[in-house]
N, CA, C and O of each residue as an XYZ file, in Angstrom:
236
protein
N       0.833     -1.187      0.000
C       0.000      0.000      0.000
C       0.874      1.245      0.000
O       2.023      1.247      0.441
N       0.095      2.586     -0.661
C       0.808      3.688     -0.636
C       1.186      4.033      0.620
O       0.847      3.204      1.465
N       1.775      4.981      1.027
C       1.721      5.973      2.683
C       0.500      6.882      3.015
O       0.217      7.421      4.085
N      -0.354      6.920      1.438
C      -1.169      7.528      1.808
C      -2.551      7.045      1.964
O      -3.517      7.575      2.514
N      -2.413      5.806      1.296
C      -3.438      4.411      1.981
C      -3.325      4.364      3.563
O      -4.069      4.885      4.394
N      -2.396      3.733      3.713
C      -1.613      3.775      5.132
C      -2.423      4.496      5.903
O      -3.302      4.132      6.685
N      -1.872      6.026      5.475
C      -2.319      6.902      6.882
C      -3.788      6.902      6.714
O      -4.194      7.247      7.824
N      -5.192      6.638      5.670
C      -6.283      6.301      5.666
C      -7.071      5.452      6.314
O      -8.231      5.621      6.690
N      -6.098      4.159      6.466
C      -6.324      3.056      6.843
C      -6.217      3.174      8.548
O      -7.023      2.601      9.281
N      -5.226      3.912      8.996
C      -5.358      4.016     10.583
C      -5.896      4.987     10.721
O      -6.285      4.974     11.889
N      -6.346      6.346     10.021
C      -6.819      7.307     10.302
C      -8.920      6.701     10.742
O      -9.857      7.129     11.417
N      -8.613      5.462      9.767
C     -10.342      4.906      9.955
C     -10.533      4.154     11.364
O     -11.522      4.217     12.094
N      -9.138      3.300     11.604
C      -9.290      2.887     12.878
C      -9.488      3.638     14.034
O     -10.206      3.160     14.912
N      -8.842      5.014     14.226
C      -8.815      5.425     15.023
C     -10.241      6.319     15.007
O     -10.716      6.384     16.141
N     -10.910      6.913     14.149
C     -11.922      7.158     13.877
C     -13.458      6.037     14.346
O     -14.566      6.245     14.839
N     -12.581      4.657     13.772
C     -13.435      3.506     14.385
C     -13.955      2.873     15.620
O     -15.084      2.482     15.917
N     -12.386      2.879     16.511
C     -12.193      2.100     17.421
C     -11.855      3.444     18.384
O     -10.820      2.875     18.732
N     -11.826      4.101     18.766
C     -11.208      5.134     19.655
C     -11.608      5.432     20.813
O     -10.954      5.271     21.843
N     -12.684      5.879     20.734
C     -14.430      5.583     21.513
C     -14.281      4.502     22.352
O     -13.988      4.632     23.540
N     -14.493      3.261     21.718
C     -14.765      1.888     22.624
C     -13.279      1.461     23.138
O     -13.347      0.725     24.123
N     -11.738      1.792     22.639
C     -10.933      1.833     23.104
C     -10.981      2.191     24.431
O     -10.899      1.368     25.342
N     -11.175      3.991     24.670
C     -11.276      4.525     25.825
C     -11.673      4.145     26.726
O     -10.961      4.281     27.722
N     -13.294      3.321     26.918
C     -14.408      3.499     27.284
C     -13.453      1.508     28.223
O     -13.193      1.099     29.355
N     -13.385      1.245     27.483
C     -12.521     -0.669     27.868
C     -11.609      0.247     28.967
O     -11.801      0.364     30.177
N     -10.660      0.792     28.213
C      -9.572      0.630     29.022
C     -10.036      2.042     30.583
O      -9.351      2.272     31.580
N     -10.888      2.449     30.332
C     -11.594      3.327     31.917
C     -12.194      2.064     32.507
O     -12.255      1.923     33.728
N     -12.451      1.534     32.020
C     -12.991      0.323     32.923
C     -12.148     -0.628     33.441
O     -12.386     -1.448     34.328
N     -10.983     -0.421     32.712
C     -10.105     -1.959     33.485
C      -9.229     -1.184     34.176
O      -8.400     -1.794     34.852
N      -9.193      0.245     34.182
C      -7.626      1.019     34.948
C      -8.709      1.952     36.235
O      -8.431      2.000     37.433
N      -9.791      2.534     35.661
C     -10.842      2.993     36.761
C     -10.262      4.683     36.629
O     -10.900      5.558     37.214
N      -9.130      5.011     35.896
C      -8.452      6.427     35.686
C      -8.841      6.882     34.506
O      -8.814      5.945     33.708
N      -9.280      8.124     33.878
C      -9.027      8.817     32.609
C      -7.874      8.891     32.384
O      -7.538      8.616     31.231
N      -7.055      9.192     33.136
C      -5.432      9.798     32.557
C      -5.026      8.714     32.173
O      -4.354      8.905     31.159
N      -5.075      7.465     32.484
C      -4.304      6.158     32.517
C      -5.139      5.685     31.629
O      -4.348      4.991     30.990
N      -6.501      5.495     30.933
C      -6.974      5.118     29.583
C      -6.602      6.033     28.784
O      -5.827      5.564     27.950
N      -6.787      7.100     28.649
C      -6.325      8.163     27.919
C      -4.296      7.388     27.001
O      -3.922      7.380     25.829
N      -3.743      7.006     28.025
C      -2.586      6.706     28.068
C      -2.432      5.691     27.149
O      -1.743      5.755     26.131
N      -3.100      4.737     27.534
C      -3.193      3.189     27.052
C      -3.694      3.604     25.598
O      -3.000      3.125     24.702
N      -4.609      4.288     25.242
C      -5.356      4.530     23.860
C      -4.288      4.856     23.231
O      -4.017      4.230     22.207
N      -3.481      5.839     23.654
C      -2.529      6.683     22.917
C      -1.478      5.464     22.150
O      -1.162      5.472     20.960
N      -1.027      4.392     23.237
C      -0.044      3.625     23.469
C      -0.346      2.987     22.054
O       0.446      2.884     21.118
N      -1.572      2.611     22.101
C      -2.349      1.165     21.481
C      -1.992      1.511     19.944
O      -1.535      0.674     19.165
N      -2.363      3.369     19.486
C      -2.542      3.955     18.609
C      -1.187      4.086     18.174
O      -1.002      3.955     16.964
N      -0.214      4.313     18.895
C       0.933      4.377     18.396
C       1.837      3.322     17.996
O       2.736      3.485     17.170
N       1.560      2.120     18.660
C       2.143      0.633     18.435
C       1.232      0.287     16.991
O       1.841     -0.273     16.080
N       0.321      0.500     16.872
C      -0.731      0.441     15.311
C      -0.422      0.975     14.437
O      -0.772      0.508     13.353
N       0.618      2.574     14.471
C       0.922      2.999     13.441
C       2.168      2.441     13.417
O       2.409      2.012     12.289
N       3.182      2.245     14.297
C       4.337      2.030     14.198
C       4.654      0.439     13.482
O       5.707      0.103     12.939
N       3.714     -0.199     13.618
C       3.356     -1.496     12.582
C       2.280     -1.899     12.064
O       1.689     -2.979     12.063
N       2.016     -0.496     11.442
C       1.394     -0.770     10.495
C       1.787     -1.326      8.927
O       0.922     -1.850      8.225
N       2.810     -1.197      8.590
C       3.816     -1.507      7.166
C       3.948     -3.251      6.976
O       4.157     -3.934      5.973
N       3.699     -3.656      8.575
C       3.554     -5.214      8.861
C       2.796     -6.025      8.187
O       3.065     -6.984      7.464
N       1.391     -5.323      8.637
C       0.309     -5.588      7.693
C       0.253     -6.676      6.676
O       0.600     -6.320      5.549
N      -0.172     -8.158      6.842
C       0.423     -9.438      5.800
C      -0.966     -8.515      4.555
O      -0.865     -7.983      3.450
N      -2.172     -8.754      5.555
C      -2.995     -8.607      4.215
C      -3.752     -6.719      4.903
O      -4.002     -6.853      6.101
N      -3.929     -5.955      4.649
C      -4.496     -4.464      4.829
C      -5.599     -4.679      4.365
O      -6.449     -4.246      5.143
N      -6.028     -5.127      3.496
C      -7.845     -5.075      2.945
C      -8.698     -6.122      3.764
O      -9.872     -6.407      3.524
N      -7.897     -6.655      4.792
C      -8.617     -7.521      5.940
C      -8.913     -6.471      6.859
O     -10.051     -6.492      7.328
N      -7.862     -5.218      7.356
C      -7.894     -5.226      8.314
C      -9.138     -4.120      8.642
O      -9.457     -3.877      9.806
């Protein structure tokens, strides 16, 4: 995929999943600052392998 697929492709996840990300991880830490944290974490380990990706039109 291009880089600009790429950044589409997580720009949808995070658009997707971001919300119910938060909402999990306030529930398993009981902190905003500390889900807040974890989201960030999650989001950044997702972009940082994203290039991994065997198949992208799965994901």
């Amino acid at each position: 995929m291009r880089p600009e697929q790429l950044r589409a492709l997580y720009e949808g996840w995070v658009r997707d999943f971001a919300a119910d990300l938060y909402r999990c991880a306030v529930r398993l830490t009981g902190q905003h600052d500390a889900a807040e944290e974890l989201v960030q974490e999650t989001f950044y380990e997702a972009w940082r392998s994203i290039h991994s990706l065997r198949d992208p039109d799965k994901a």
